[in-house]
C-alpha angles and dihedrals in degrees: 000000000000127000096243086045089054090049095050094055104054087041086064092040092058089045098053085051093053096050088060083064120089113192122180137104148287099261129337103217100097114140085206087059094081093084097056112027114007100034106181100341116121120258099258084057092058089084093056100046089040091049086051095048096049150050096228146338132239106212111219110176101077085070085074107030153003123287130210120237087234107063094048078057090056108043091051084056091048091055127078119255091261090050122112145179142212115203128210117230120239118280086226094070092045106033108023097029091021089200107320129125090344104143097101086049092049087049094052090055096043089056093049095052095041087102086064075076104186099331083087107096107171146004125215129204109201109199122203116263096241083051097121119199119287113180095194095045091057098048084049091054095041082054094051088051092068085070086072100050098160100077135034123248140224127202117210102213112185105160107092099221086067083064091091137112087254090055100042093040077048102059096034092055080060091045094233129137139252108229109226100218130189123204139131094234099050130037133244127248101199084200118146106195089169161346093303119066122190130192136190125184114196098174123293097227111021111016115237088015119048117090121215123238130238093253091059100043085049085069097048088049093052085048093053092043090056092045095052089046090061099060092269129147102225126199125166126169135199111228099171083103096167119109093007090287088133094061090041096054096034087058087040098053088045097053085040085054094051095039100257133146106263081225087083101048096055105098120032117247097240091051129120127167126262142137118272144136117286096221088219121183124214113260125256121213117269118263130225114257123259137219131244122261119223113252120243108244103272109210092230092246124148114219101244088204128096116233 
């Protein structure tokens, strides 16, 4: 085979295996960000730059609050046709039921979101940090999760003694992911439990507020692309929203994903430069590094059903 052939063909292998990575951030709805993203443009006009400037969003809010269904309708109509979102479970299944008799609750939110249509990739359930592990209560959860069929499901896990075999074979058998999250005041469990990896980065050093370095986002990048290599679908998103870190990583991770310099990356495209509040957080103390975590054997096989 020619050279050129040979080349093509891995050009359009690498990129098969980008396009299974979704990059973007936790919200969008940040007032400091106008300095760094929306500029002057009026808030109903925030959806529509962020959805341009990233791969996907990860809609936070839901975590707080209900929904109408149509606003999710509309958001998916205010997106382009790439476009896709991740959704945070309520905070009334994870941190008020943690986990017990949820079903009806995970019902209620699958029926509110259905106007994001398939352009909703993931769910993530986000437990409480004192949350200790509870075998029957997750099998309970991981149960009450077959009522909502149509998208796949993460679980952020950030009490260490979750970090065991019976959690991860657990999770794999559901076919649910363990979220893989960074941040100084819990610490991360670099278990894959299945085709879909998801990734929240919260900030290394101060949560909300650190930003995180090219060399560090060199090595997350290597991670999605092998990920991505190995039939994976891959979404990570920034949530160190303060002082616009969050835009800056989230451009950075997906030029270093295409292979791209990160100097291209550094300013939005839809950035211009005026004055406004940076929306900073206060610092946490740093946290001690953790070890990976090996992996359960995953079968190879892709899901066949759009989410």
């Amino acid at each position: 085979m020619p050279r050129s052939s040979r080349t093509e063909g891995a050009r359009r292998a690498s990129l098969s295996c980008v396009n299974r990575v979704f990059v973007g951030t936790s919200g969008w709805v940040y007032p400091g960000w106008r300095e760094h993203l929306y500029a002057d443009a009026p808030l109903r006009r925030w959806l529509e730059i962020a959805s341009r400037t990233f791969d996907a969003l990860e809609i936070n809010g839901s975590f707080y609050t209900q929904i109408k269904p149509e606003t999710y309708a509309r958001w998916r109509a205010e997106t382009p046709p790439h476009f896709r979102f991740a959704l945070k479970g309520h905070r009334f299944v994870t941190h008020y039921k943690r986990l017990k008799d949820c079903e009806d609750s995970i019902a209620r939110l699958r029926d509110q979101a259905r106007g994001l249509g398939d352009k909703l990739r993931a769910v993530v359930w986000q437990l409480p940090s004192n949350f200790r592990a509870d075998l029957p209560r997750l099998d309970g959860f991981l149960r009450a999760l077959r009522v909502w069929r149509g998208v796949r499901h993460a679980l952020e896990l950030r009490h260490r003694s979750w970090f065991v075999a019976e959690v991860a074979d657990r999770l794999a058998r559901a076919r649910v992911a363990a979220c893989i999250s960074d941040a100084p005041d819990f610490p991360m469990w670099r278990v894959v439990t299945t085709d879909l990896v998801y990734v929240r980065l919260h900030g290394h050093t101060r949560k909300y507020a650190s930003s995180y370095s090219v060399p560090n986002l060199r090595t997350w990048a290597a991670d999605c692309v092998r990920w991505a290599a190995e039939g994976r679908e891959v979404h990570v998103y920034f949530d160190n929203d303060a002082e616009g870190h969050a835009v800056r990583n989230a451009l950075t991770l997906r030029a270093l994903i295409r292979g791209d310099e990160p100097r291209r990356a550094a300013r939005p495209p839809a950035a211009r430069s005026t004055p406004g509040a940076s929306g900073s957080a206060r610092g946490a103390p740093s946290r001690p590094r953790i070890a990976s975590r090996p992996a359960p054997a995953w079968s190879g096989r892709r899901p066949t059903a759009r989410t």
